[in-house]
C-alpha positions in Angstrom: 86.8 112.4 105.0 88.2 115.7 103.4 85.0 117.9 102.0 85.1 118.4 98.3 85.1 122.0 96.6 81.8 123.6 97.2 82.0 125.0 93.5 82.5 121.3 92.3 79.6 119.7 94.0 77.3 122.0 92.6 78.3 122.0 89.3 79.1 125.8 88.6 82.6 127.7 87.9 83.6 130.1 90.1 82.8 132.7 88.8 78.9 132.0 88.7 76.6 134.4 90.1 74.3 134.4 93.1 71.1 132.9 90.9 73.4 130.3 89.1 74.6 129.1 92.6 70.5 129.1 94.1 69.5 127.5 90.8 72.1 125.0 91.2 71.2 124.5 94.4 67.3 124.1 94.1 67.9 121.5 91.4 70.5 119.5 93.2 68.7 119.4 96.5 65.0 118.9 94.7 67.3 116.0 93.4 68.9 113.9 96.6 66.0 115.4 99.4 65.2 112.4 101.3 61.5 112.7 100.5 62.1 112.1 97.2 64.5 109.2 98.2 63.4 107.2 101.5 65.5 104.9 102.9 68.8 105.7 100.6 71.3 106.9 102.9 73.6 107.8 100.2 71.0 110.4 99.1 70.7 112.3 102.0 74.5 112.1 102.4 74.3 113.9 99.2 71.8 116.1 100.1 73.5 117.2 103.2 77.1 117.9 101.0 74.9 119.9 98.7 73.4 122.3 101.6 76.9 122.4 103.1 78.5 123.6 99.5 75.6 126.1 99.3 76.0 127.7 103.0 79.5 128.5 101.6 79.0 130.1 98.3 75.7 131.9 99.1 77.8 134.0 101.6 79.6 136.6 100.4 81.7 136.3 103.2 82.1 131.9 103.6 82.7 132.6 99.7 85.7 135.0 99.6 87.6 133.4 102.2 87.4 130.1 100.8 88.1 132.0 97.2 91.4 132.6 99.0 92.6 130.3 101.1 90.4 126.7 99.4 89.2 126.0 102.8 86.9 126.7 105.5 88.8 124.8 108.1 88.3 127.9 110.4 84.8 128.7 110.1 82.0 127.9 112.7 81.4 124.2 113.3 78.0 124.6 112.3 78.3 125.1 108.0 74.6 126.7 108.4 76.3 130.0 109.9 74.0 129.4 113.4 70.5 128.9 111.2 69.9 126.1 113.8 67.9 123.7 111.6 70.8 122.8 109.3 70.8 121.2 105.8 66.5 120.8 106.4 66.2 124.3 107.5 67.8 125.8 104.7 65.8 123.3 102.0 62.6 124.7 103.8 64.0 128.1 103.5 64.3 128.1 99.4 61.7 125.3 99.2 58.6 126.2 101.5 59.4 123.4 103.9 59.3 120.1 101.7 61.6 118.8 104.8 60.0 119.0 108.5 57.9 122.3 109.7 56.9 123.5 112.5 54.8 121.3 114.5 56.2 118.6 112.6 54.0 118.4 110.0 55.9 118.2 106.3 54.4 119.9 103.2 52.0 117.5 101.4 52.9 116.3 97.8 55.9 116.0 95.6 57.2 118.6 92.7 56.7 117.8 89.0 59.4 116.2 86.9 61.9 118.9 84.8 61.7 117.9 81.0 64.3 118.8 78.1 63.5 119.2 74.8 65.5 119.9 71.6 65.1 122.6 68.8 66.6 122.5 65.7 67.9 126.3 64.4 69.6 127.4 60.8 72.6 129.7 60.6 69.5 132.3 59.6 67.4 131.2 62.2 70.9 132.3 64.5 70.7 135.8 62.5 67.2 136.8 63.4 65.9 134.8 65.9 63.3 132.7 65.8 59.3 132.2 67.3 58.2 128.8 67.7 55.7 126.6 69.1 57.4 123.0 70.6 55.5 120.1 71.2 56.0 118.1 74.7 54.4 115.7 76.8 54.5 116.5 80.3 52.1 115.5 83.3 49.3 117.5 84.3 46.4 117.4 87.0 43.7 114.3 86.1 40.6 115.5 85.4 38.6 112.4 86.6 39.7 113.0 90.2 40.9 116.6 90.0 44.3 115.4 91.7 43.0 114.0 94.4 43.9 110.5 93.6 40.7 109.0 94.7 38.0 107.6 92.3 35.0 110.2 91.8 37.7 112.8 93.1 37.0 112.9 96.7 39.6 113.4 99.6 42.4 110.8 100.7 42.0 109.6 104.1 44.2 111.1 107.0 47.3 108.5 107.7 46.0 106.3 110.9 50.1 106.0 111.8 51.5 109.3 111.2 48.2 110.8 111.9 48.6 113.2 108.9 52.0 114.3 109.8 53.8 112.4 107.2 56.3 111.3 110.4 56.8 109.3 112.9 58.8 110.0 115.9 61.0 107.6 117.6 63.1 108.1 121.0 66.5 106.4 120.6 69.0 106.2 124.0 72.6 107.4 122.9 75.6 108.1 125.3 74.4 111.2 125.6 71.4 110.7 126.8 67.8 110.1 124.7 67.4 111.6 121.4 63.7 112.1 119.8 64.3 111.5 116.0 61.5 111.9 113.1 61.5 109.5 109.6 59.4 109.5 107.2 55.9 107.5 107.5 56.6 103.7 106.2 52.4 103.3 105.5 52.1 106.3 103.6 55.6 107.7 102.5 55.3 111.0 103.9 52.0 111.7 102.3 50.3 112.5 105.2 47.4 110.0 103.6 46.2 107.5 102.4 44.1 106.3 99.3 41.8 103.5 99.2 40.3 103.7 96.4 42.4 104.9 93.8 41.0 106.9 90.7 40.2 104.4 87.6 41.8 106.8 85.1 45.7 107.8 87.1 45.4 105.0 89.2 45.7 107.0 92.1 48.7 108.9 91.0 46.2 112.3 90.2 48.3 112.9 87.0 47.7 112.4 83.5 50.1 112.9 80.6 49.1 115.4 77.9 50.5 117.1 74.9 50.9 120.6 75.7 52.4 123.4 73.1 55.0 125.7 74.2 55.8 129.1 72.4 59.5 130.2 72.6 60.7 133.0 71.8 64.6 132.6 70.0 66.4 135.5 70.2 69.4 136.0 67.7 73.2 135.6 68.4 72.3 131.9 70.3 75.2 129.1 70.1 75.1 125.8 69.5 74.2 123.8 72.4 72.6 126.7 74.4 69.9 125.9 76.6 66.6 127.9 77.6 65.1 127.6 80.9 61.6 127.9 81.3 60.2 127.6 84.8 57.1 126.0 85.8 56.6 124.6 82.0 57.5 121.4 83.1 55.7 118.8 84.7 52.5 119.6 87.4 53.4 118.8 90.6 51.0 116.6 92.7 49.8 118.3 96.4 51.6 121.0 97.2 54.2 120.6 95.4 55.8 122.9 92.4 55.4 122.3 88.7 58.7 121.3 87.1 60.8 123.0 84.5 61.5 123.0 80.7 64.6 123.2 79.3 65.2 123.4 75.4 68.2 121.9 74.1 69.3 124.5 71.2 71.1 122.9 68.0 72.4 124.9 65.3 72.3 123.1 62.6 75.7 122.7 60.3 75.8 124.7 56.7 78.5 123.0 54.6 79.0 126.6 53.1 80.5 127.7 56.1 83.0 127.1 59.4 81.1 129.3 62.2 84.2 130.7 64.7 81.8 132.6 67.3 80.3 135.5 65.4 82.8 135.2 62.5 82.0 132.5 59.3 84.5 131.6 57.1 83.9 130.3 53.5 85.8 129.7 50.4 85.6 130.8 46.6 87.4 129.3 43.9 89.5 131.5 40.9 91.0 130.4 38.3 94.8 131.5 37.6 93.7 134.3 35.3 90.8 135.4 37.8 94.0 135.5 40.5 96.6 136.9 38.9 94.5 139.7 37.2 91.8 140.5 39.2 87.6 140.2 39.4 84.1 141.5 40.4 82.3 138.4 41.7 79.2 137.8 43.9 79.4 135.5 46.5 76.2 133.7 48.9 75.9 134.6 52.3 74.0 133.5 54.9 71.1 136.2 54.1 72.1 137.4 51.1 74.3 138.0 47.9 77.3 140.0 48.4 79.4 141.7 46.3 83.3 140.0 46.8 86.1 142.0 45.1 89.2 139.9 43.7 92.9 142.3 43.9 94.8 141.5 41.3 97.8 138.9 42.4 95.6 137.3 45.0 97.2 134.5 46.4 95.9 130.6 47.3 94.9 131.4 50.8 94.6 134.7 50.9 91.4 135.9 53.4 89.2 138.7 52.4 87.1 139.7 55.0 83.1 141.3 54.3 82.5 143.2 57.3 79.2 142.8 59.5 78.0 139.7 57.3 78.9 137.1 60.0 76.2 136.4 62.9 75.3 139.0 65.7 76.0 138.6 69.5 73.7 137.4 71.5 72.8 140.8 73.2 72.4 142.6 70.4 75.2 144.4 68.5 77.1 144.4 65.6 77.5 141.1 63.4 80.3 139.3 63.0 82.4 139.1 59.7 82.3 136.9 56.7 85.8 135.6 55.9 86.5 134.5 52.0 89.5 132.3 51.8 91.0 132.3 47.9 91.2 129.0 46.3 93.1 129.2 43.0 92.0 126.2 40.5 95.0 124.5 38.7 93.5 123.2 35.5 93.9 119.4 34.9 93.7 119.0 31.0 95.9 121.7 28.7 95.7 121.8 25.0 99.1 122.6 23.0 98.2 126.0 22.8 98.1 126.6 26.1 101.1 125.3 27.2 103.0 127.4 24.4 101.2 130.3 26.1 102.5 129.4 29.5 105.7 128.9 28.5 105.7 132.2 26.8 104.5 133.7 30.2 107.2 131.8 32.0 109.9 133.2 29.7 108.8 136.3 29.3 108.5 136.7 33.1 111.8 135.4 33.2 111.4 132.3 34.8 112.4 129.2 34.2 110.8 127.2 31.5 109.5 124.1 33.5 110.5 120.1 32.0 107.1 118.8 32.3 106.1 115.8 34.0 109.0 113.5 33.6 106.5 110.3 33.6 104.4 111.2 30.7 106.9 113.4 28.6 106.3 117.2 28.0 104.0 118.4 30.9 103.5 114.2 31.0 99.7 114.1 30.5 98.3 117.6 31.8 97.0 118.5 28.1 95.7 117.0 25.2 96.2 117.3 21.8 94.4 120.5 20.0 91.7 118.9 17.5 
């Protein structure tokens, strides 16, 4: 079966940087590590593809020469680069040994959950950032058994099979010759132990959800769709095991005044004919303020005038965008008599030709009305 692009299987371009490739990589493998999945093969086949993409792209060298020839056909059998161990070795080396240590014995409890939440932000909000407190549920040590698991929060009892290892080992005859191989502990699911007498309140989980508040801190220039990573604000792990993280889903939400194109906005302003043809002084809203817009005389329908430095600001600081006006000239609906003799006096006198009207409803059909 051919192996899949290492930048595809983890889910970043290729031009991602070292910590977007080990982030990747911690999430993916947290994800399909067979302790977090017993007995689903197609996990730790998975799991195994992910530590294989990652030996590639977290060496500079593996890296380059697939960046320039797409394979690594020619590399060292072993995709760990000789680190012995393989796929579990180099979990244990990012993770502090979730998979098998020395002596056998595995690294007691599991990590907390990763939770996303969602903040709403204004085109204002975008211009000067924002400080705010978020709301989330998210699971946290029980207080009844202190995360222990065990009513009146004493200790779990040491697992009688595994003998607190979390393992078992088997001895297998292959044809070449007998292999000791280690799974995880069937009575207590690589725990290590075992609970009797589970606590009243988690039911022998040792976590309790609570409502916790989370101050962020916005800064300007953010996109729509942006997302903040906050570790360890997720869930508490149980054990050993790492608290999750938070990630906050950023939405900007939509101003009918304006189109947002990056750090440029564009708007629109309506003019009559005379305000077109002969100029104005008008004052037009922006997104934090009034701002002077100035009309030239002959402007025409479309026509973008652009107010520097009144668009939104980059996200590392700088110089905002721009504001762009696009001229909308208003015909008029309704005309009395004396305004069409006046624009047929402009139309001769500019020498063009007098128009026929509408032919439907007679002269200029039924644009004006009668003067009262």
């Amino acid at each position: 079966m051919a192996k899949r692009d290492p930048y595809e299987v983890l889910g970043v371009a290729r031009g991602a940087s070292a910590d977007d490739i080990k982030s990747a990589y911690r999430r993916l493998a947290r994800r399909y590590h067979p302790d977090v999945n017993p007995n689903d093969p197609e996990a730790e086949d998975k799991f195994k593809e992910v530590g294989e993409a990652y030996s590639i792209l977290s060496d500079a060298d593996k890296r380059a020469r697939f960046d320039q020839y797409g394979t690594t056909d020619d590399m060292p059998n072993d995709p760990f680069g000789g680190m012995g161990g393989g796929v579990s070795d180099l979990f244990d080396m990012f993770f502090g040994g979730m998979g098998q240590q020395s002596g056998g014995r595995r690294r007691q409890g599991r990590d907390g959950q990763d939770i996303q939440a969602q903040v709403e932000l204004t085109l204002k909000d975008v211009i000067v950032g924002l400080e705010r407190e978020i709301e989330i549920d998210r699971d946290t040590e029980c207080n009844a058994c202190h995360g222990t698991g065990v009513e009146g929060g004493k200790q779990p009892e040491s697992c009688t099979t595994c003998r607190g290892q979390g393992v078992v080992s088997a001895v297998r005859n292959t044809f070449i010759g007998q292999v000791r191989t280690q799974t995880t502990c069937p009575t207590c699911g690589g725990q290590g132990t075992i609970i009797k007498d589970p606590c009243k309140v988690c039911r022998g989980v040792g976590l309790t959800t609570e409502q916790a508040k989370v101050s962020l801190k916005i800064p300007p220039g953010v996109d729509d769709g942006a997302t903040m990573h906050l570790p360890g604000q997720g869930g508490e792990g149980t054990g050993a095991g790492r608290p999750g993280d938070l990630y906050v889903l950023l939405r900007v939400k939509a101003d009918k005044r304006f189109e947002r194109r990056g750090q440029s906005l564009l708007t629109g302003v309506d003019l009559t004919f005379a305000q077109a043809t002969l100029g104005d002084q008008l004052e037009i809203e922006g997104v934090d303020e009034t701002l002077p817009l100035h009309i030239e005389h002959g402007t025409q329908p479309g026509t973008r005038i652009t107010l520097k430095g009144a668009g939104l600001p980059p996200l590392h600081g700088g110089r905002r965008g721009d504001l762009i006006v696009e001229a909308r000239v208003k015909v008029p609906t309704k005309l009395n008599e004396a305004q069409v003799k006046l624009i047929k006096e402009l139309a001769e006198v500019s020498g063009e030709t007098i128009p026929k009207g509408d032919e439907k409803g007679g002269f200029l059909g039924g644009l004006f009305t009668k003067k009262k």
